[in-house]
C-alpha positions as CSV (number, residue, x, y, z in Angstrom):
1,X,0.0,0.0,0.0
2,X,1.1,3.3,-0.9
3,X,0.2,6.4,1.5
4,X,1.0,10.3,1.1
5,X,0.6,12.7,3.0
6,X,-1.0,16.4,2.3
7,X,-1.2,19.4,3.7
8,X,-4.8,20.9,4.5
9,X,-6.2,24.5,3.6
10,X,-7.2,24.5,7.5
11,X,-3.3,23.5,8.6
12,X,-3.8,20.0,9.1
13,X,-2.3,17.0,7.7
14,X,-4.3,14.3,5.4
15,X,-3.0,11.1,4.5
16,X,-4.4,9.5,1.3
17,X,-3.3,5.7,1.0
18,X,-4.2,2.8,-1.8
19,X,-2.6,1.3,-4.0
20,X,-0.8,3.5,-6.8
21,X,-2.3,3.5,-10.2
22,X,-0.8,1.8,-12.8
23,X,0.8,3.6,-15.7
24,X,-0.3,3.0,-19.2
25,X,1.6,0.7,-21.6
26,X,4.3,2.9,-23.1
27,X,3.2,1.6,-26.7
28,X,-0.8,1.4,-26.7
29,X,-1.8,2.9,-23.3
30,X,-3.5,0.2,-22.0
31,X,-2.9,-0.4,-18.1
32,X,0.9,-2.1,-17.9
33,X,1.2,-5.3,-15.8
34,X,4.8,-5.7,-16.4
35,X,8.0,-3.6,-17.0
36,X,10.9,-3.8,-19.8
37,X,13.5,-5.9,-18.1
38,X,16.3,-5.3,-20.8
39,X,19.6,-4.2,-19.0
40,X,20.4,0.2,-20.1
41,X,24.0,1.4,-19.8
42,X,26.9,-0.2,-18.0
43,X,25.4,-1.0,-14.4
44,X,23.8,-4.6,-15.0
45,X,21.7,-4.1,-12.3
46,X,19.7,-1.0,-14.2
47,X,16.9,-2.3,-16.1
48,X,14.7,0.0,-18.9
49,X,11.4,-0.2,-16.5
50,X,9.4,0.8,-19.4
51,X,5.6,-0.3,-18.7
52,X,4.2,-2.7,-21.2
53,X,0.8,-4.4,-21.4
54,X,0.7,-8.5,-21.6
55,X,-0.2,-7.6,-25.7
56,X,3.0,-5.2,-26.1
57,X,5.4,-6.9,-24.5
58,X,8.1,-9.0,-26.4
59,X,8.6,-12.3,-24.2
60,X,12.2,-13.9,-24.3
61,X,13.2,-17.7,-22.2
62,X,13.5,-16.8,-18.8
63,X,11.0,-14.8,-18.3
64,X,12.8,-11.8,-19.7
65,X,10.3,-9.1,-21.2
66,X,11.8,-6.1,-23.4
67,X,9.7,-3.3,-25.0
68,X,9.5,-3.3,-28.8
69,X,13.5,-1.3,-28.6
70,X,15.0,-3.8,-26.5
71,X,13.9,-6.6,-28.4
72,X,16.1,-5.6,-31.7
């Protein structure tokens, strides 16, 4: 769960929690259930994080995913 907390007009403090809303595919803009997983630079650890929808997605062995310019 995801909370933030806001400032009030009266002073106060307001915390809004719930789960955070998923971003839209980065091709189609449906809702994303996965993430480009494609390594970026020379840290191996860094991944592309792109959001991708099940459709957009490009699935490799492994369970690797890469958006449509990490698949080339």
């Amino acid at each position: 769960m995801h909370c933030q907390v806001t400032a009030t007009p009266e002073g106060g403090i307001m915390f809004l929690c719930g789960r955070p809303r998923r971003r839209p595919c980065h091709h189609c803009g449906q809702p994303a259930t996965r993430l480009c997983d494609r390594t970026v630079g020379i840290n191996p650890f860094r991944t592309c994080d792109r959001p991708l929808c099940a459709a957009c997605a490009i699935h490799r062995p492994g369970g690797v995913d890469s958006c449509r310019e990490h698949a080339l």
